[in-house]
PyMOL Python script that loads the backbone (N, CA, C, O; Angstrom):
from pymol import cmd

cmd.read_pdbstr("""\
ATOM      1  N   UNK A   1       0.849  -1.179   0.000  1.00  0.00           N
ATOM      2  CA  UNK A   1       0.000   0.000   0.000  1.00  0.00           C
ATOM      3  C   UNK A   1       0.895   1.243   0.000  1.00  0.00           C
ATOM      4  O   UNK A   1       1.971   1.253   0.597  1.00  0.00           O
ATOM      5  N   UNK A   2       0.429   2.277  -0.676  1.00  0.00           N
ATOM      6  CA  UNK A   2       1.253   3.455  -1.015  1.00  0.00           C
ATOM      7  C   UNK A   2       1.000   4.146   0.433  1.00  0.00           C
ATOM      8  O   UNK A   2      -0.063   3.902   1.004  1.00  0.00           O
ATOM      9  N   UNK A   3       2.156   5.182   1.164  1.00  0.00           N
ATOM     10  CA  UNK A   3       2.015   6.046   2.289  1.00  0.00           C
ATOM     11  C   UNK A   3       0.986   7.446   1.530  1.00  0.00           C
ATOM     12  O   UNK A   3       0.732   7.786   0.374  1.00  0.00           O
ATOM     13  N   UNK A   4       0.671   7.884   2.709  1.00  0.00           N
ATOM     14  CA  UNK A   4      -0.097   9.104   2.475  1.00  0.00           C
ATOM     15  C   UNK A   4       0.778  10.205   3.688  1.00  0.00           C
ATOM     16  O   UNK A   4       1.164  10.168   4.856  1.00  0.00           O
ATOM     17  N   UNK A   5       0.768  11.054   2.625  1.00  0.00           N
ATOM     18  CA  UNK A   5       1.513  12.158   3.586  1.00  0.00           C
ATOM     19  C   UNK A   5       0.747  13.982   3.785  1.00  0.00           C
ATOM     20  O   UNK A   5       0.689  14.703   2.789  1.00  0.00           O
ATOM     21  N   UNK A   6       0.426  14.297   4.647  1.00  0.00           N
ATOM     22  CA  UNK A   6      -0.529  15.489   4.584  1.00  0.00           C
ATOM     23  C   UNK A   6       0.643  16.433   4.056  1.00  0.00           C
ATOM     24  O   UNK A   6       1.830  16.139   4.199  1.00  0.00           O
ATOM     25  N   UNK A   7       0.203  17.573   3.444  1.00  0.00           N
ATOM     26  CA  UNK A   7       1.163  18.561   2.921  1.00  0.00           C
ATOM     27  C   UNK A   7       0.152  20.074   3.451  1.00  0.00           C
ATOM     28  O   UNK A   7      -1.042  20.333   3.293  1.00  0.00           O
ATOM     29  N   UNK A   8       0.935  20.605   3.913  1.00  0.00           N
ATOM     30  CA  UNK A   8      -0.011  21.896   4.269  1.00  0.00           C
ATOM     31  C   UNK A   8       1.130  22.981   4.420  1.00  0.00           C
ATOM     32  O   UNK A   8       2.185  22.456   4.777  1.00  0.00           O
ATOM     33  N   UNK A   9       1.230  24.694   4.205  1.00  0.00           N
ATOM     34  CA  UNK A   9       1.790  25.690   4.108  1.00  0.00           C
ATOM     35  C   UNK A   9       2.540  25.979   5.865  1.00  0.00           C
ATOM     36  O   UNK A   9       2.015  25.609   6.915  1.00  0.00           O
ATOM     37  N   UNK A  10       3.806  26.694   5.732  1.00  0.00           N
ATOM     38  CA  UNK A  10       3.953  26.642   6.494  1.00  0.00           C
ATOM     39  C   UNK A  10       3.344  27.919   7.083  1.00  0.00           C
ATOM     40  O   UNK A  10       2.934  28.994   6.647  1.00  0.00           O
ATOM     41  N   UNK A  11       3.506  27.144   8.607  1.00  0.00           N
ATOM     42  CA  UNK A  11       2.439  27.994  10.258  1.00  0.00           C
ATOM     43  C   UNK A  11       1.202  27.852   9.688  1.00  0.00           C
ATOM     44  O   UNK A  11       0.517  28.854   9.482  1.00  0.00           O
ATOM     45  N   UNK A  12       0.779  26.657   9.377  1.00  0.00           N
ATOM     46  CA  UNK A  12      -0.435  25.808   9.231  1.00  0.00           C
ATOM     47  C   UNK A  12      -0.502  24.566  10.281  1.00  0.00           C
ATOM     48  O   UNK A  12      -1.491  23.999  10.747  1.00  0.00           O
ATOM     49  N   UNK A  13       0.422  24.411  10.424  1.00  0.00           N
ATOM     50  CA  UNK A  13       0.351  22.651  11.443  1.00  0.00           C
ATOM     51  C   UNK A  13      -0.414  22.861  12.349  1.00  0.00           C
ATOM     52  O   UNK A  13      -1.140  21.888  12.549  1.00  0.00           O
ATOM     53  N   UNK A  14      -0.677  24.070  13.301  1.00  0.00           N
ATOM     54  CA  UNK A  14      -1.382  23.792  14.426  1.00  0.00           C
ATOM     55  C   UNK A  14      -2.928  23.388  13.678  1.00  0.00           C
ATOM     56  O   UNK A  14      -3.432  22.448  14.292  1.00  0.00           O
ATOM     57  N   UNK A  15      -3.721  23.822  12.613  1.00  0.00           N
ATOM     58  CA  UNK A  15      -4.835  23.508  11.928  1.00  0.00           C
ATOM     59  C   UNK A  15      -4.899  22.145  11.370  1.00  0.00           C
ATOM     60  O   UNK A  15      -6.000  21.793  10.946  1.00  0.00           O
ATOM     61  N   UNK A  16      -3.715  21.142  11.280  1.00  0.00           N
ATOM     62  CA  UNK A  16      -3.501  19.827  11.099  1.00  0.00           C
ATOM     63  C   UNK A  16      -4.051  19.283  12.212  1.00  0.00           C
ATOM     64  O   UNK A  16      -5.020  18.531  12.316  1.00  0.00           O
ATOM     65  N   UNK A  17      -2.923  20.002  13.497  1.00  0.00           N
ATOM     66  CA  UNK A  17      -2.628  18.620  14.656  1.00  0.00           C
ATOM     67  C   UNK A  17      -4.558  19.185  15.106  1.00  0.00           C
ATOM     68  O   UNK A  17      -5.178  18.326  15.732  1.00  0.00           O
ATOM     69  N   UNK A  18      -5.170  20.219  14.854  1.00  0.00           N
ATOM     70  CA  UNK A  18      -5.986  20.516  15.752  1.00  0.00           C
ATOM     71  C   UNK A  18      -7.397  19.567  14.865  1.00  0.00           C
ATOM     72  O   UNK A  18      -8.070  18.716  15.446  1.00  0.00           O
ATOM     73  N   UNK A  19      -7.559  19.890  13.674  1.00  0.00           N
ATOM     74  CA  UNK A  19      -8.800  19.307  13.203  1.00  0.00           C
ATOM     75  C   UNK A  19      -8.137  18.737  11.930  1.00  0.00           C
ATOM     76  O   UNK A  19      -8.626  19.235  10.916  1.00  0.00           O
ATOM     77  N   UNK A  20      -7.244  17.910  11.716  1.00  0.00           N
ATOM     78  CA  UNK A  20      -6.936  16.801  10.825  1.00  0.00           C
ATOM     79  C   UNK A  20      -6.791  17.436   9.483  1.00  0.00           C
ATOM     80  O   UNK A  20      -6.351  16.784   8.536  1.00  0.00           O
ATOM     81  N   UNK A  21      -7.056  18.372   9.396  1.00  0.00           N
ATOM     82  CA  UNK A  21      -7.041  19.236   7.798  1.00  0.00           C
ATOM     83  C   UNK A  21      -6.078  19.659   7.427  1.00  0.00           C
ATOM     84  O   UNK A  21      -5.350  20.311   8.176  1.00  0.00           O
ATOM     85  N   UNK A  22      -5.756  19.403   6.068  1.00  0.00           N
ATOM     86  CA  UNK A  22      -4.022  19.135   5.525  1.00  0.00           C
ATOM     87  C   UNK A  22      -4.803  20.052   3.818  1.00  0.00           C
ATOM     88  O   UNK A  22      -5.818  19.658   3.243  1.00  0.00           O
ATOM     89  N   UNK A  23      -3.982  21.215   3.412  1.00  0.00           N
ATOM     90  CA  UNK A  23      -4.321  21.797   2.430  1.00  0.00           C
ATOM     91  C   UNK A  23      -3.962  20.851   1.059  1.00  0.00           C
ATOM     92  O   UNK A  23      -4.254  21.362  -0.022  1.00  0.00           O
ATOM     93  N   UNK A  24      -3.288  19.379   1.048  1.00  0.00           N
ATOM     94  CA  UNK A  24      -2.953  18.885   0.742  1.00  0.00           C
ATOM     95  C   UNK A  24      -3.012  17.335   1.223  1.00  0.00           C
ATOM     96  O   UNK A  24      -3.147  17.156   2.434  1.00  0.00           O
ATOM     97  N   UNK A  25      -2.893  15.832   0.097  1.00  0.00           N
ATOM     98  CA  UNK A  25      -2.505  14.512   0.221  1.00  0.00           C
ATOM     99  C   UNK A  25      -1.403  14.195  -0.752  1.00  0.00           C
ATOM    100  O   UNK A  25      -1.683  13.975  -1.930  1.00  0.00           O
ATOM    101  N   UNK A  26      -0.234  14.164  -0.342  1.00  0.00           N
ATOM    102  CA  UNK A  26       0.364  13.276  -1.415  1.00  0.00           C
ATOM    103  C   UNK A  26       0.208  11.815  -0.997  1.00  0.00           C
ATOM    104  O   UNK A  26       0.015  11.643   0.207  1.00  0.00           O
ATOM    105  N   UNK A  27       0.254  10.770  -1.748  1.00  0.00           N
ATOM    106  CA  UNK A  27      -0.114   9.379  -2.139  1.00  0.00           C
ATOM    107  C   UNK A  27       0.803   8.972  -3.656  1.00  0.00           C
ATOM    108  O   UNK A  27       0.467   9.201  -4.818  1.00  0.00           O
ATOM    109  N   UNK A  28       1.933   8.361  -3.185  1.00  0.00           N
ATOM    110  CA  UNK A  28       2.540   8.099  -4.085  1.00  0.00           C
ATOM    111  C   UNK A  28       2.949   9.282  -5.218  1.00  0.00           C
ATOM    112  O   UNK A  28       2.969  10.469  -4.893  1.00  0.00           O
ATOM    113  N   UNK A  29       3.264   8.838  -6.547  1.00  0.00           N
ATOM    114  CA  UNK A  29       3.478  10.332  -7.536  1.00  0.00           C
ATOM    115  C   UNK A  29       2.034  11.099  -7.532  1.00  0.00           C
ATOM    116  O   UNK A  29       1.877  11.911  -8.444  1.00  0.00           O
ATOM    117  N   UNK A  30       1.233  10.970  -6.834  1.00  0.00           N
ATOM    118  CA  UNK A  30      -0.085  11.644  -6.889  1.00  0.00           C
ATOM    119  C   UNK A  30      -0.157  12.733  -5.753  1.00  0.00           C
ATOM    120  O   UNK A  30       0.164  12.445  -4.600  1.00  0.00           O
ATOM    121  N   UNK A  31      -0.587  13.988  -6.109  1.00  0.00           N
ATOM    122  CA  UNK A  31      -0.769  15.080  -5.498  1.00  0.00           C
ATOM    123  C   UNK A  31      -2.460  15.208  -5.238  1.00  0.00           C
ATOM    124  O   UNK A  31      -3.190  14.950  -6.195  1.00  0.00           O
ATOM    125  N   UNK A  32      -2.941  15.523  -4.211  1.00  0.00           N
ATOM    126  CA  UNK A  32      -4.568  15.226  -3.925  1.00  0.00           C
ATOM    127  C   UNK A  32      -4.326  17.112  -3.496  1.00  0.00           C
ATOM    128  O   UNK A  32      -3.482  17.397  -2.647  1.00  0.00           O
ATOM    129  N   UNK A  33      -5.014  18.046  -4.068  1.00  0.00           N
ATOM    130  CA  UNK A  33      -5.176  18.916  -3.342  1.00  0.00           C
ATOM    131  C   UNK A  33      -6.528  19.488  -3.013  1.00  0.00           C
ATOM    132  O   UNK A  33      -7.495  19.145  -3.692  1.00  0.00           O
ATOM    133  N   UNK A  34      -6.677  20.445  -1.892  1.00  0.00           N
ATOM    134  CA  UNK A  34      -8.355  20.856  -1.230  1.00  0.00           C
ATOM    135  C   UNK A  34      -8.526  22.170  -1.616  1.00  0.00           C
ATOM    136  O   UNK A  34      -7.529  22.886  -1.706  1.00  0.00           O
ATOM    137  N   UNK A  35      -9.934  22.727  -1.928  1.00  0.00           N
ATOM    138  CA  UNK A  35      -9.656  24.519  -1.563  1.00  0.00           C
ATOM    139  C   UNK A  35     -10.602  24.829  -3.023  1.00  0.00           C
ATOM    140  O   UNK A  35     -11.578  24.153  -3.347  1.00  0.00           O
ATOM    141  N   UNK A  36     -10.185  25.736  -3.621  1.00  0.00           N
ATOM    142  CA  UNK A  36     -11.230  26.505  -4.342  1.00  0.00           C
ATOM    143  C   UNK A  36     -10.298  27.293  -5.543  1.00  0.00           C
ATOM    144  O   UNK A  36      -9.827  28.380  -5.207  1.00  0.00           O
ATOM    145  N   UNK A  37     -10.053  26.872  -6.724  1.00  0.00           N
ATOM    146  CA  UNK A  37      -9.291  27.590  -7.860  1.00  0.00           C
ATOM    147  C   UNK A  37     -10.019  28.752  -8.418  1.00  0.00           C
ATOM    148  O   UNK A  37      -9.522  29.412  -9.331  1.00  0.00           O
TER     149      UNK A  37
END
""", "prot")
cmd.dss("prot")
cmd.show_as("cartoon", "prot")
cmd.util.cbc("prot")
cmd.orient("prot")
């Protein structure tokens, strides 16, 4: 199984460790991103 790694901007982590939300998933060569273009 491929790792999953949260990716988020930095002086964002406390919004990770606090409610799990990562502005970002990488998963293998795959980039998963969240938000609004």
């Amino acid at each position: 199984m491929v790792e999953r790694t949260a990716v988020f901007p930095a002086g964002r982590h406390s919004l990770y460790a606090e409610h799990r939300y990562s502005a970002a998933i990488r998963s293998g060569d795959l980039l998963f991103v969240s938000g609004q273009v």
